[in-house]
C-alpha positions as CSV (number, residue, x, y, z in Angstrom):
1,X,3.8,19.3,32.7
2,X,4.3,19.0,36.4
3,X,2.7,15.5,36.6
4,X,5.6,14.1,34.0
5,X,7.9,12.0,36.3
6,X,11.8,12.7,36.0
7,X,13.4,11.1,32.2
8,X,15.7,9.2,34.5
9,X,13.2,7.4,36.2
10,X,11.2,7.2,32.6
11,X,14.3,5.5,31.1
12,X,15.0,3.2,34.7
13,X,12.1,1.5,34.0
14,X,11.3,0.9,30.0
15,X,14.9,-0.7,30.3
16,X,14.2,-2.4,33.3
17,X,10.7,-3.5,31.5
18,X,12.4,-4.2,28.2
19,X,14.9,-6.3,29.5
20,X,13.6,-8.0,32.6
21,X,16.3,-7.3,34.3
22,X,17.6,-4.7,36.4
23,X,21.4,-5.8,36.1
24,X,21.0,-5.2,32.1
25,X,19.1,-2.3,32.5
26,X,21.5,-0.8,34.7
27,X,24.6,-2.2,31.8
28,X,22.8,-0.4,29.2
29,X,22.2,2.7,31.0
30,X,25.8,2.7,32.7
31,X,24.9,3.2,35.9
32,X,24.8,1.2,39.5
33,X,22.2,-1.6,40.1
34,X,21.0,0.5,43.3
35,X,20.1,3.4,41.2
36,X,18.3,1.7,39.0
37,X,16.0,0.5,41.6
38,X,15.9,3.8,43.2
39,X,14.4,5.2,40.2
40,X,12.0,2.3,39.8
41,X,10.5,3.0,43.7
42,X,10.4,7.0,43.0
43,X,8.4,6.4,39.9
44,X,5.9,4.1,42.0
45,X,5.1,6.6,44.1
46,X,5.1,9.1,41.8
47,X,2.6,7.2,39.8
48,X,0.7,5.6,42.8
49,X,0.7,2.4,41.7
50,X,2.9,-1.0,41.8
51,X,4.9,-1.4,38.3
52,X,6.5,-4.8,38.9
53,X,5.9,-8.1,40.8
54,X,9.0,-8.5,43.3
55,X,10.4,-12.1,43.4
56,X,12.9,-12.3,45.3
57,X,15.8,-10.0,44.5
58,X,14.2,-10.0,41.1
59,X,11.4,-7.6,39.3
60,X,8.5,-8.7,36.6
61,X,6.4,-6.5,35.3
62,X,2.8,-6.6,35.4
63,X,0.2,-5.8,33.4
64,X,0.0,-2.2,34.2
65,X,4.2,-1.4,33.9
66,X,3.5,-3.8,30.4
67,X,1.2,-1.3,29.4
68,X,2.8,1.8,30.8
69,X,5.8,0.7,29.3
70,X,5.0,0.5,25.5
71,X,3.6,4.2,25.7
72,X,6.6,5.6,27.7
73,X,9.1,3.5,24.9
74,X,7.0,5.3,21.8
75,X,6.9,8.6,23.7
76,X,11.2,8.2,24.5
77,X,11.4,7.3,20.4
78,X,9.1,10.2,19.7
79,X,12.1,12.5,21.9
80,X,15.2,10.8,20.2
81,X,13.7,11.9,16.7
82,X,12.8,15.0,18.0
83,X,16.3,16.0,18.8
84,X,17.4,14.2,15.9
85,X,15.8,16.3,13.2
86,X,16.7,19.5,15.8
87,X,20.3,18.8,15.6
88,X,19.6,18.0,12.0
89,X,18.2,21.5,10.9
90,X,20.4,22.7,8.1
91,X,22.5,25.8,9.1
92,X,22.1,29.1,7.5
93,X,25.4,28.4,5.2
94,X,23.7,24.8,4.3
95,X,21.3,24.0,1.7
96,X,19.7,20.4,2.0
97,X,18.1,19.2,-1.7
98,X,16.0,16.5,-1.6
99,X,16.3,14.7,-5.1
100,X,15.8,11.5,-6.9
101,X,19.0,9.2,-7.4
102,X,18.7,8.8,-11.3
103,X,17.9,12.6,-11.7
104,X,20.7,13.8,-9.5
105,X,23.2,11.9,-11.1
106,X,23.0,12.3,-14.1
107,X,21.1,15.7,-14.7
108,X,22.0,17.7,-11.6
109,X,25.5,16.4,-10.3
110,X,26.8,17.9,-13.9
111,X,25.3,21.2,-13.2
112,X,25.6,21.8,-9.6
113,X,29.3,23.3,-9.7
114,X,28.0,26.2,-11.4
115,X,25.8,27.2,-8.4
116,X,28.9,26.2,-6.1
117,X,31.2,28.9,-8.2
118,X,28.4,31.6,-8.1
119,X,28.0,30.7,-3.9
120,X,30.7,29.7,-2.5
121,X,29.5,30.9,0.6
122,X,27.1,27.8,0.5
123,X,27.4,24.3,1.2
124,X,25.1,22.0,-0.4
125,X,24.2,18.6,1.1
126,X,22.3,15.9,-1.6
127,X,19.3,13.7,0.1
128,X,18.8,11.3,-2.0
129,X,15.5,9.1,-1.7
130,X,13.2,7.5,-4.1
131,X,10.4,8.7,-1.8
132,X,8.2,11.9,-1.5
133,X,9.5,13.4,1.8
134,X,8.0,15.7,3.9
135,X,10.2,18.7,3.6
136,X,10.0,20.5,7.1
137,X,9.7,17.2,8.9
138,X,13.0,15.8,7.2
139,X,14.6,19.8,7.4
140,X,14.9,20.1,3.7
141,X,15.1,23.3,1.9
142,X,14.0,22.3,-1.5
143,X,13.4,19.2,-3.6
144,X,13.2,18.2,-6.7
145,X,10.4,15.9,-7.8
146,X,8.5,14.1,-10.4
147,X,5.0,13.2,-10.8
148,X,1.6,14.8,-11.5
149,X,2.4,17.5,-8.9
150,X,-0.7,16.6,-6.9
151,X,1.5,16.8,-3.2
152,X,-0.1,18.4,-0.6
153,X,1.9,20.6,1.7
154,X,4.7,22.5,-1.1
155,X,5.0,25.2,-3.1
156,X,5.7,23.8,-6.5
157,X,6.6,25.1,-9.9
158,X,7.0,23.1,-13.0
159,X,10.4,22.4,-14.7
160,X,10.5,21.1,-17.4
161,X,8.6,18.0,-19.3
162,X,10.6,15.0,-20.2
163,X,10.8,12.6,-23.5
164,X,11.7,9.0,-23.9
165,X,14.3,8.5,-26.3
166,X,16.7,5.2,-27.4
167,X,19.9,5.0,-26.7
168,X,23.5,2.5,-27.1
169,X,26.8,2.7,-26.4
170,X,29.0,3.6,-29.4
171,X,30.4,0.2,-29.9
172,X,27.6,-1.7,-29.0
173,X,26.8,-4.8,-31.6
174,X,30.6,-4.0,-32.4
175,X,29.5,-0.5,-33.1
176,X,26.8,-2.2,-36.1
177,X,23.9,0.2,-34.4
178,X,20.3,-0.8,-35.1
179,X,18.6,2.3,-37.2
180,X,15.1,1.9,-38.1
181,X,12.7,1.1,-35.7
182,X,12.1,-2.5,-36.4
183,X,15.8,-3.0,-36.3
184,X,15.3,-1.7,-33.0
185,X,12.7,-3.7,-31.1
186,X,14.7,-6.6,-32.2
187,X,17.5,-5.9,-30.7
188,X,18.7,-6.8,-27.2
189,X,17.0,-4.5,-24.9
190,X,17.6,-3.4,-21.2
191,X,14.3,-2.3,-19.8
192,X,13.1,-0.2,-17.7
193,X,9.6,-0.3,-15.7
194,X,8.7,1.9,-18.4
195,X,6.3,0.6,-21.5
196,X,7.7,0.5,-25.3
197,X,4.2,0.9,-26.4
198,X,4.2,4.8,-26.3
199,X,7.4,4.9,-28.3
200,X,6.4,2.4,-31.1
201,X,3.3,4.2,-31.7
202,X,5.4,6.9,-32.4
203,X,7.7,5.6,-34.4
204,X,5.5,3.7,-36.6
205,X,5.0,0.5,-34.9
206,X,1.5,0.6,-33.5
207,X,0.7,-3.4,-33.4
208,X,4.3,-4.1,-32.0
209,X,4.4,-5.7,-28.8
210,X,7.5,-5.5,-27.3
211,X,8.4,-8.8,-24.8
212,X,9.8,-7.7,-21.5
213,X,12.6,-10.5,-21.5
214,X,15.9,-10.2,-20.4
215,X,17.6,-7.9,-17.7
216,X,15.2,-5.4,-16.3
217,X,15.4,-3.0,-13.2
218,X,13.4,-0.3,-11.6
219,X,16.9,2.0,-10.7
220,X,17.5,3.9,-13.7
221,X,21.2,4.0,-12.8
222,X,21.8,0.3,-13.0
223,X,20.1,0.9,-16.5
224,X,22.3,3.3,-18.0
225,X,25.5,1.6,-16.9
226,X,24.4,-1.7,-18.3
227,X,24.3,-0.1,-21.5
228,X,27.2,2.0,-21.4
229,X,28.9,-1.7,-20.8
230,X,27.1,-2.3,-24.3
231,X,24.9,-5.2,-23.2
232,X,22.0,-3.8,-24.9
233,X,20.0,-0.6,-25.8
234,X,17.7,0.7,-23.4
235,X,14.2,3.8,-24.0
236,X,15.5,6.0,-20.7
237,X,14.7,9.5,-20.5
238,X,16.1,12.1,-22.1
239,X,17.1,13.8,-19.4
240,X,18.9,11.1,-18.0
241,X,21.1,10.4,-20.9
242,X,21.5,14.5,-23.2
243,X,25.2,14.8,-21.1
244,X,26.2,11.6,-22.0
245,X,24.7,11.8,-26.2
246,X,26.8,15.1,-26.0
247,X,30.1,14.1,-24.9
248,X,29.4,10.6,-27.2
249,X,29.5,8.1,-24.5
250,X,25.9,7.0,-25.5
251,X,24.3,7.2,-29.2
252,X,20.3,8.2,-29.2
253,X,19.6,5.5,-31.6
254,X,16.9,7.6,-34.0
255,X,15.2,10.6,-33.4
256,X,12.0,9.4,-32.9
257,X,11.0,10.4,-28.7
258,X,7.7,9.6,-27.2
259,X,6.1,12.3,-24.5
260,X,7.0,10.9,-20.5
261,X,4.3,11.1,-18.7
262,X,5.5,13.1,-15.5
263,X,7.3,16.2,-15.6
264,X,9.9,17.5,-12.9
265,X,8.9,19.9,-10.4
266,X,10.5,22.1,-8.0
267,X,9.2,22.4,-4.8
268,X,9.7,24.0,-1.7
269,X,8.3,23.7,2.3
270,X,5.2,26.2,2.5
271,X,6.5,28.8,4.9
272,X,5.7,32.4,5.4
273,X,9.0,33.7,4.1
274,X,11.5,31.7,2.2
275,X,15.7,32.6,3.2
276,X,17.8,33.9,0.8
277,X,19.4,30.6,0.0
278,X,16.0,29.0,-1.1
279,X,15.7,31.8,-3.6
280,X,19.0,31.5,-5.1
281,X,18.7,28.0,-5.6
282,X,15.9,28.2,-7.4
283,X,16.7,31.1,-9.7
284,X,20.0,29.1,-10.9
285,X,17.9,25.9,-11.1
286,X,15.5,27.1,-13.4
287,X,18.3,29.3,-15.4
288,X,19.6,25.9,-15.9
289,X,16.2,24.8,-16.9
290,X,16.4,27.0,-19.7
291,X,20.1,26.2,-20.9
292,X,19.3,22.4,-21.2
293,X,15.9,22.7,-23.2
294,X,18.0,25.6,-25.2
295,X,20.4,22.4,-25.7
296,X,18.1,19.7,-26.1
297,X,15.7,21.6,-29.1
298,X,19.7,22.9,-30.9
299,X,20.6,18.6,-30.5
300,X,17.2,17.7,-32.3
301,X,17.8,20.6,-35.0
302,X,21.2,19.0,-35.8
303,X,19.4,15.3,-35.8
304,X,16.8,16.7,-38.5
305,X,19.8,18.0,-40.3
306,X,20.9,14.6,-40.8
């Protein structure tokens, strides 16, 4: 480590090099022309060779500062984001979930003041991302994801699989709700990226081909609200949409539900000892697990009854 020059004389000169100009180096750095230059000359002879072609009162760097210069800017960013995640790292009272928008919204946001009650002691901070993070790069406790469960680096344990179902505002059509399932494919429909075809082999439609035509997103959330606004029916999943059939803000059109493909997972950073908060997260996750599927098998019952 001894031959690593001084991070004042680092930072002198990938401004100065950056900028071309040692009056805007030294404005961004807040400090005097004269030590900017003063760094610039110790880090010459430091290094043993010339950085910059001297014109004048002026410097321009040469091929060899170029080059340094693009290394010591990647290995500066490569510090700032170091200290970044450091001063990042979730304190002991702080739990940090990593979980999908869609799911978070609408599946754990409704739950997650029951953990609060049982640990007040424990403050829990949301990351939401639509992408796989790394856990202990990003300084995230626990995540919730979905997918085959083929990620490399976690400890993960399966949820719960998920179902597409068909759902409506109450009063959408003027509250005339489409019933059968050719009533339904002929209706106004807000997709998803997801297929129909799974679903109308299911219920009965096999040779059905359902047009993607109309309004269509890939954010399950813009989904759901366009159909709470009634502009159509939409096949979401059911997790995305049981809260919302139980307090009636949205109808599930017929029982007929198709298998989704990817099931949630939990997952936590592979570690040699988890802390205590890790462990009680995931105890009252999957004790919530097991309320909801409880739920969701009593809602079909009383949809058979009908």
């Amino acid at each position: 480590m001894s031959t690593i020059p001084p991070l004042s004389c680092l930072r002198s000169f990938e401004a100065v090099a950056r900028l071309g100009s040692v009056t805007l180096a030294a404005t961004e750095l807040h400090v005097t022309h004269s030590a900017i230059s003063q760094q610039i000359k110790v880090l010459e002879e430091l290094v043993g060779i010339n950085l910059f072609i001297r014109e004048g009162r002026g410097l321009r760097v040469n091929e060899q500062g170029r080059l340094y210069s693009l290394q010591i800017r990647q290995s500066l960013g490569a510090i700032a984001e170091a200290t970044h995640l450091v001063q990042a790292r979730p304190k002991a009272s702080e739990l940090v979930v990593a979980v999908m928008p869609s799911f978070g919204r609408s599946w754990l946001l409704p739950r997650i003041g029951r953990f609060q009650q049982h640990y007040p002691h424990i403050t829990v901070r949301l990351h939401a991302s639509l992408t796989v993070s790394n856990l202990l790069q990003e300084s995230l406790d626990i995540g919730v994801r979905m997918g085959r469960g083929d990620w490399e680096g976690v400890e993960k344990r399966l949820m719960f699989h998920d179902e597409m179902v068909v759902v409506a505002a109450p009063d959408f059509n003027g509250g005339q709700l489409p019933k059968t399932p050719a009533e339904i494919v002929a209706s106004t429909i807000i997709f998803t990226m997801d297929s129909w075809q799974p679903w109308c082999e299911v219920a009965g439609l096999p040779d059905i081909n359902v047009p993607r035509a109309g309004l269509c997103s890939n954010d399950s959330n813009l989904v759901l609200e366009a159909v709470r606004l009634g502009q159509g029916i939409a096949l979401v999943r059911r997790s995305l949409v049981h809260d919302a059939i139980v307090r009636g803000e949205l109808v599930q059109l017929t029982e007929y539900a198709c298998p989704y493909a990817y099931p949630y997972w939990l997952v936590l950073p592979v570690q040699e000892h988890l802390e205590a908060k890790q462990h009680q997260f995931s105890a009252w996750l999957f004790a919530e697990v097991e309320r909801y599927v409880a739920e969701v098998e009593q809602l079909r019952e009383s949809q058979r009854g009908l």
